[in-house]
C-alpha positions in Angstrom: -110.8 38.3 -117.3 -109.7 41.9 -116.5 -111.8 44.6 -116.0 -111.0 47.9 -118.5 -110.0 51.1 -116.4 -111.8 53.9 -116.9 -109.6 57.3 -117.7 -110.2 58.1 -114.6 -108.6 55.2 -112.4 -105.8 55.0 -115.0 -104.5 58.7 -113.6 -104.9 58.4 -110.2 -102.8 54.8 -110.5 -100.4 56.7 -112.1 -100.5 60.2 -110.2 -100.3 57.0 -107.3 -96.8 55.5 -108.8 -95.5 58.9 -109.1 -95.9 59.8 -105.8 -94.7 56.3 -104.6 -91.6 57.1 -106.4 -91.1 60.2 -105.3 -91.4 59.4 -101.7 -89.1 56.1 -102.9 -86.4 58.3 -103.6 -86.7 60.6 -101.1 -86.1 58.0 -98.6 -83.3 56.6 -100.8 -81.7 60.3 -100.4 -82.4 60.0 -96.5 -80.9 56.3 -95.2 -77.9 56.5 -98.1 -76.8 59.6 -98.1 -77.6 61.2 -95.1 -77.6 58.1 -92.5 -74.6 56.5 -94.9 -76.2 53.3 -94.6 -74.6 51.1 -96.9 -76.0 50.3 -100.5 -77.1 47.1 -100.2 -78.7 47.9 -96.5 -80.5 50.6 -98.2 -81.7 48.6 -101.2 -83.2 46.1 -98.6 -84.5 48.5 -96.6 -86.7 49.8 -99.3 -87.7 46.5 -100.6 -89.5 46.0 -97.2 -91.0 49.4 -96.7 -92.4 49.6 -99.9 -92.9 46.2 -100.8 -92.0 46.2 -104.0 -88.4 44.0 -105.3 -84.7 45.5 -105.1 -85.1 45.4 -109.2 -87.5 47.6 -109.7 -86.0 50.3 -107.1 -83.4 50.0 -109.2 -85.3 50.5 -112.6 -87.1 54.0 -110.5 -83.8 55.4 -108.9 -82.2 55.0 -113.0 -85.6 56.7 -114.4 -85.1 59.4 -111.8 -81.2 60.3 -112.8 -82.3 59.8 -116.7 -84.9 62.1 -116.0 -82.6 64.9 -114.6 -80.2 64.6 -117.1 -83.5 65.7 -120.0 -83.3 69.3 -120.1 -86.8 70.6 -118.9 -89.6 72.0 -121.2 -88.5 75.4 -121.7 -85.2 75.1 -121.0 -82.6 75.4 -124.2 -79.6 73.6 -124.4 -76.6 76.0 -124.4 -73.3 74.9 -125.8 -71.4 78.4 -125.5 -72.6 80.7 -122.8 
């Protein structure tokens, strides 16, 4: 049986994950487009350093573009300027 998470734990697991991610696609940024390592080097690459499967780099690297295609709070969509 699993234990509940306090309030607590459950934001700093996922204040954790967010910086994983970050520092995920910062590194991402580094060996593809910097280094020019290919794709599926870089993809492998990542799956050892951070131990976590090519899918889900995947899933974090397609949250991340989604995510910068969202116009930010604040911001207002312009369609004339």
């Amino acid at each position: 049986m699993q234990a509940t998470q306090t309030p607590t734990e459950l934001s700093t697991q996922k204040k954790l994950l967010q910086l994983r991610d970050k520092r995920l696609r910062e590194r991402f940024d580094e060996l593809y487009k910097k280094k020019r390592l290919r794709l599926d080097d870089v993809m492998e690459k990542l799956e050892q350093e951070f131990f976590i499967s090519q899918r889900t780099i995947r899933g974090i690297m397609e949250a991340a573009a989604e995510a910068e295609k969202q116009p930010k709070p604040g911001e207002q969509f312009h369609l004339f300027n």
